[in-house]
N, C-alpha and C positions, 0 to 999 in steps of 0.2 A: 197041642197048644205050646206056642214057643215061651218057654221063661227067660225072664229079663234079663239074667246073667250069661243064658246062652250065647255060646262062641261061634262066629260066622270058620267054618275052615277056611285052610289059606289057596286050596284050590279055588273054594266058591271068589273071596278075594281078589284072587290074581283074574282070575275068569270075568268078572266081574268089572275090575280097572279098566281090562283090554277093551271094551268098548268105549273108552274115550280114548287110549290110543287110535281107535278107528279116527272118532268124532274129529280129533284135534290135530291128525293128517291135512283135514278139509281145515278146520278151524285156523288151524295156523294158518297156513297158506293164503287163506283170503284178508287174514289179520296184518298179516307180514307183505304179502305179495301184492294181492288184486288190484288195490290203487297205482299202484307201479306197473301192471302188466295191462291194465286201461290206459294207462297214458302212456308210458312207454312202447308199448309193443304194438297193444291192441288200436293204437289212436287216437280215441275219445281226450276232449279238453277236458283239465282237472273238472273245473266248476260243472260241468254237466255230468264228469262219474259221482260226484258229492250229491247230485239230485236225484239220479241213479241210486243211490244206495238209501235217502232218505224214502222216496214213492217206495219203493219195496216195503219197505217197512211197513207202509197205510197198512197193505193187504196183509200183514205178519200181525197186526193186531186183533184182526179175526181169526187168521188161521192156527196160531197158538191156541189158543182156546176151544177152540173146534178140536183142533187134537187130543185135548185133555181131555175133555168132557167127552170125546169119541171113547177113548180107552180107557176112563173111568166107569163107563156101560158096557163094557166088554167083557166077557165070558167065556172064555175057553178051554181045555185040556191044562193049556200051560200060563194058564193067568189071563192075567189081563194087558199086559205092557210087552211082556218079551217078542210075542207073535208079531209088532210090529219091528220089532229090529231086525227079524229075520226077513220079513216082508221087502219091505224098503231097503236094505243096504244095497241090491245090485242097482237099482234105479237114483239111488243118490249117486254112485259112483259113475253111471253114464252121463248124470248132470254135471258131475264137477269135470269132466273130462270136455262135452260141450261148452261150459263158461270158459276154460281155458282155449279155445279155438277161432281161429281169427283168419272170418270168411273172407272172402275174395268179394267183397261188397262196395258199397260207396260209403260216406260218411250216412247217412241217413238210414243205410241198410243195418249200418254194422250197429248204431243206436239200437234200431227196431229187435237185432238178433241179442245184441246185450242184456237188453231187459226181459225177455223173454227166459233166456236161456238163466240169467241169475234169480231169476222170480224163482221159476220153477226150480233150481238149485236148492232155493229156501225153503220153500215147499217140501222137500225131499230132508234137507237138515231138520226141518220140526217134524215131519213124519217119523224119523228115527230118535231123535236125541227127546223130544216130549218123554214118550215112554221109557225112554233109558233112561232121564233122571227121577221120573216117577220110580223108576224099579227101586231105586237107595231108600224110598222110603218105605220100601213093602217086605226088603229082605230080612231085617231087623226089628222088634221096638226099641231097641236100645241103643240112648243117645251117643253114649261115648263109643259102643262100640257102630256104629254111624260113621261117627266123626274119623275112627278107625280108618273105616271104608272110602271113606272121603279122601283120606290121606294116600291110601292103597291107588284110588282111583288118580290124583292131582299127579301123582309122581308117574303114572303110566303116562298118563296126560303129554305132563312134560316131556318124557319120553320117544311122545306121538310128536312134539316141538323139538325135539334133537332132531329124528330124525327128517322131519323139514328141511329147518334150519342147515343140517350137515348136510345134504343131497339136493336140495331143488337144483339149485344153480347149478350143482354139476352135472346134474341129469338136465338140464336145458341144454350146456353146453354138450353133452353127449352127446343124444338125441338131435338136437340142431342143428350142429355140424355150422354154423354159422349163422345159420337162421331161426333167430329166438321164438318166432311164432311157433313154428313145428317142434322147435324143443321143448315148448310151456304145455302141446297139446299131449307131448309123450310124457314127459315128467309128471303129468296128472295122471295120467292114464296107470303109470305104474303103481302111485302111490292109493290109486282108488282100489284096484285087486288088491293091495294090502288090505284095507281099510277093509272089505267084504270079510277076509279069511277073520277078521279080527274079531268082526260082527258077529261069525256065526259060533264063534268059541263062546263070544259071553253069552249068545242061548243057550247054546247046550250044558253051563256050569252053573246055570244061577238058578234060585227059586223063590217064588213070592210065596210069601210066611203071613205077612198081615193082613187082613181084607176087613172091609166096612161093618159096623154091627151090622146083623142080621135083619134088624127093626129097619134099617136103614130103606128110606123112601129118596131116590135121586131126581130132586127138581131144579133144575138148573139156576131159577131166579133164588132158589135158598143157598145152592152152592155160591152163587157168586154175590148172596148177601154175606156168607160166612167170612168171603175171601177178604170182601172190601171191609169187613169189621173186626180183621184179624191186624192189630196192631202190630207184632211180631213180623208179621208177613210184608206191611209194607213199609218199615224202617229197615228190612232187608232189600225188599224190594228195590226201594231209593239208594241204597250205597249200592248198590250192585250195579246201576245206570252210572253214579261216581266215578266209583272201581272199572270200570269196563271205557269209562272216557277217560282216563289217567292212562290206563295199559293200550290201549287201541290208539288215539292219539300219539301217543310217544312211539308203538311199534312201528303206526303207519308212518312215518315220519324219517323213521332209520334207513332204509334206501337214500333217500335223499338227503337225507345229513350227512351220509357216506361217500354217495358220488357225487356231489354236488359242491361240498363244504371240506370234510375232511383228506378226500381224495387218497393220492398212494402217499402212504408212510414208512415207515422203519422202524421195525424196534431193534433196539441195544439191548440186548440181554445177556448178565453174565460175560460181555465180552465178543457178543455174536450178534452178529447182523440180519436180522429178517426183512425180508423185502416185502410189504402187505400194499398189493394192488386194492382198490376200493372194496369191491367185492369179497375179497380173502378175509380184509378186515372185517368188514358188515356180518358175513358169517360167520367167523371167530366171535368177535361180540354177542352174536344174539348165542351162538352156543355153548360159550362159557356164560352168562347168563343163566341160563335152563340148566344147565347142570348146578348150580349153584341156588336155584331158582327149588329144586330138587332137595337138596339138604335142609332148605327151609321149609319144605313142606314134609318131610320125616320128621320132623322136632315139632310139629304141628300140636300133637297130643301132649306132647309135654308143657308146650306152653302156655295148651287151654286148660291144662289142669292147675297150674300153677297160679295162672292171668288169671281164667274165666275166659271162655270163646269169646264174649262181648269184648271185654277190652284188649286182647290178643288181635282182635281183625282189627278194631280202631286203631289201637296202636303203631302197628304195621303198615298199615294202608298208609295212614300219617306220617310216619316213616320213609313209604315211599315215594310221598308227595315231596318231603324235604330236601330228600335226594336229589331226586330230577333237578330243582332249582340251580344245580351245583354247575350241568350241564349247560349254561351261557356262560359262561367263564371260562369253559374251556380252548384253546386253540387246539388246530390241526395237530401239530406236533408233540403235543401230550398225550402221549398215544399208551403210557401204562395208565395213567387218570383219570382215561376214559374208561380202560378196563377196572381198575378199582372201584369208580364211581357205578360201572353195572352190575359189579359185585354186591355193592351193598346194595341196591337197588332190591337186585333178582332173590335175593334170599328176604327181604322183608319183604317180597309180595307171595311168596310161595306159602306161609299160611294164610293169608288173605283167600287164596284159588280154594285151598281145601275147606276154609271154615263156612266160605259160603254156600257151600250144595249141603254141607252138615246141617247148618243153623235153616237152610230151606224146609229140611224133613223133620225139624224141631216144630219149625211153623206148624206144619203137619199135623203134629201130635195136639198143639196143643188148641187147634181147631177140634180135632175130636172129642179133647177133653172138658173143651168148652162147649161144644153146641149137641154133641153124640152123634153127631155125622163127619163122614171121613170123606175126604176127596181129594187123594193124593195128586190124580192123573192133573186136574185142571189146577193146584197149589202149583205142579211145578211146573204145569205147560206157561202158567203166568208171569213164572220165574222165570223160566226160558228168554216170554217175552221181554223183561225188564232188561236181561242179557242184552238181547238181540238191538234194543230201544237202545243200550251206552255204544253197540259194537256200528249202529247204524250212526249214529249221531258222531261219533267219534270217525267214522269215517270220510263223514260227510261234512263234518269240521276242518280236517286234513283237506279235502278237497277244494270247497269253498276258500280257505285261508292262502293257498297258492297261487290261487288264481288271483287274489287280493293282493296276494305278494308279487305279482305279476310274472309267477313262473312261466316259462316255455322249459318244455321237454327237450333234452339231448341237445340240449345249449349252455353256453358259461351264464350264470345270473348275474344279475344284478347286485351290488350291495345290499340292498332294501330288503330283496330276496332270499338273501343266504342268511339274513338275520333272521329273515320269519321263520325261517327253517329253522334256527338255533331254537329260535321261541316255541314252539311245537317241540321241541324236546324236555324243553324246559320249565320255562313258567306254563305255560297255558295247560298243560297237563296236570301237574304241579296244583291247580286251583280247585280242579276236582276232588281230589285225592284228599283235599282236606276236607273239604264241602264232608263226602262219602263218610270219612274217619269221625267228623263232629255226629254225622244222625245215628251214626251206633252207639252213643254214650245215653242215647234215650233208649236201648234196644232190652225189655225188660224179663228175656228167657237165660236167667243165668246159670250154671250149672245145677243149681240149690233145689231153683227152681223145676227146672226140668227132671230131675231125679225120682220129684214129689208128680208131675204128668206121671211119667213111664209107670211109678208103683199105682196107683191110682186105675190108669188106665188097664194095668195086666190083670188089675182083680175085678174092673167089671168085664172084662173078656173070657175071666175064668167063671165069669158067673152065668154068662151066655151059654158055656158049655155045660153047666149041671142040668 
């Protein structure tokens, strides 16, 4: 029987993080990339990859849940949730290597191979990542030390977003050799064997510790009466569709606020002259970002102990809505302003990443403690979905709003254009972030709170075992 003050090692930890460096290889990429590599490379007009990425979703609404409730029935040697991460990683990584690939089709072909190939893509992502975040809530009962884990994991994460961020592009242009379609098909290709070797570390380091009471009867219309009566669960839920349209809209956005709007710059530095073509910049930006994005999510614990988790995410998230707004103001040639302005940005959202997969596995608990049934797999396969619902919407926002702004790809824009572009960095992102930051101020699992779950819950566990 685990006691509550037990310490996760910092093997189990790091073993553990490494699979969302896997996850956020892919994550970013499509966060940062996809909308740019459908319309730039791959062809599709904005407004049909914006429909594209919303129709996904329909079927992502069943198939989340199906995956929970699959791995929540499951029995094996090594749990319940790990045996899919090792399952699934090579077949997510053939899909992400196919989404990146751009047939020798027509327009109507390449549509039909799109949706196709990114459905199944997603498919492939909630077949690994359901179970890997169910795992945060099975290795531990303990919230802070969670929240720990959370932090261990956010800064791997980030990590998995350096190296993105620092390599796509150059691995297109490597790989390329001038032609970006073959270099976006090899640039995936490498970072999907990463993402495998990543996978199979965090099976073989981790172990599920918590499991269902014993009494426990699993019938799905009670799991998902518990779900939808779990107050906790869906004011998390809600900021996290926020959260996820603040950060997804603003990332989607960064390509073309770079080559479009800011174009090639200079910085003065010290005396020195740097020459920053669009691309150098875009990179440098989002990578100082993530590193910075990183130091905020290490100071995570401290300033949920200090705040309260509750008002720590609200705080920050709000924070980072503020920020963004600063972004229409800027011109081209403020080229340190923009970097300072994604400084502060990146380090107020980097506790926001880690407090929300913590406060998911609090939901958790305190479903248990309220109803004596546990259902971790289907809590966070839902949470997954609410993810997936901000990363869809937000992309399909971007998409839709270009087309409105009347973008054309790998053309000079318009006025009208290059504004809506400023706007997508700025305000329209900006209005989420607050929305998100306000529904946590009603979010009623405060540290006090949760302390009184975890002791609660360890002693009818120990009473299971007499």
């Amino acid at each position: 029987m685990q006691n509550i003050t037990e310490k996760l090692s910092l093997k189990e930890k790091i073993g553990y993080s490494l699979g969302d460096t896997a996850s956020n290889l892919f994550f970013q990429t499509f966060m940062l990339f996809l909308l740019y590599f459908y319309t730039d490379v791959f062809g599709l007009p904005a407004a049909t990859v914006g429909t594209l990425f919303l129709i996904t979703r329909i079927w992502d609404a069943f198939n989340d849940p199906i995956m929970g409730t699959i791995a929540d029935r499951t029995n094996t040697r090594w749990g319940k949730f790990r045996p899919y991460i090792l399952i699934f990683a090579l077949p997510f990584g053939i899909m992400g290597v196919l989404t990146f690939t751009t047939p020798d089709l027509d327009a109507t072909g390449k549509l039909i191979y799109a949706f196709i190939t990114y459905n199944l893509l997603m498919m492939m992502y909630t077949a690994v990542n359901v179970p890997y975040s169910a795992l945060m809530g099975v290795i531990t009962s303990n919230s802070m030390e969670r929240t720990e884990l959370s932090t261990y994991r956010f800064v791997a994460a980030f990590f998995g977003g350096i190296i993105v961020q620092a390599s796509t592009m150059s691995l297109v242009k490597y790989f390329g050799k001038g032609n970006e379609a073959i270099g976006w098909q090899w640039a995936m290709g490498t970072l999907a064997a990463l993402a495998f070797i990543l996978f199979f570390i965090t099976f073989i380091t981790t172990k599920e510790r918590v499991h269902p009471p014993k009494e426990q009867k699993n019938a799905l219309k009670t799991d998902l009466k518990d779900l939808f009566s779990n107050k906790p669960w869906l004011l998390i839920a809600g900021a996290t569709i926020f959260q996820l349209l603040l950060i997804v809209i603003r990332n989607s956005s960064i390509m073309y606020y770079f080559k479009y709007y800011v174009k090639d710059q200079q910085l003065n530095l010290f005396g020195n002259t740097i020459n920053l073509s669009f691309d150098l910049f875009a990179s440098s930006f989002m990578l100082s970002g993530t590193i910075i994005t990183i130091i905020g999510a290490i100071l995570t614990k401290w300033f949920s102990k200090k705040f309260d988790k509750k008002n720590t995410y609200a705080g920050f998230l709000a924070l980072s809505a503020f920020t963004s707004i600063f972004f229409y103001f800027l011109k081209p040639e403020n080229v340190i302003l923009i970097y300072l302005l994604n400084i502060i940005f990146s380090f107020s959202f980097g506790p926001v990443s880690v407090l929300q997969w913590a406060m998911y596995t609090d939901t958790a608990d305190y479903s248990e403690w309220k109803n004596k049934r546990r259902a971790t797999g289907l809590i966070m396969a839902a949470s997954l979905f609410a993810l997936k619902v901000g990363l869809t919407l937000g992309g399909a926002i971007v998409g839709w709003s270009l087309a409105l702004f009347g973008f054309v790809a790998n053309q000079d824009q318009s006025p009208e254009t290059i504004n809506g572009i400023i706007m997508l960095m700025s305000f329209i992102p900006a209005v989420f972030g607050f929305i998100g930051g306000g529904l946590m101020l009603f979010y009623p699992l405060t540290n006090k709170m949760m302390v009184k779950i975890e002791e609660e819950l360890v002693a009818r566990r120990q009473e299971q075992t007499v």
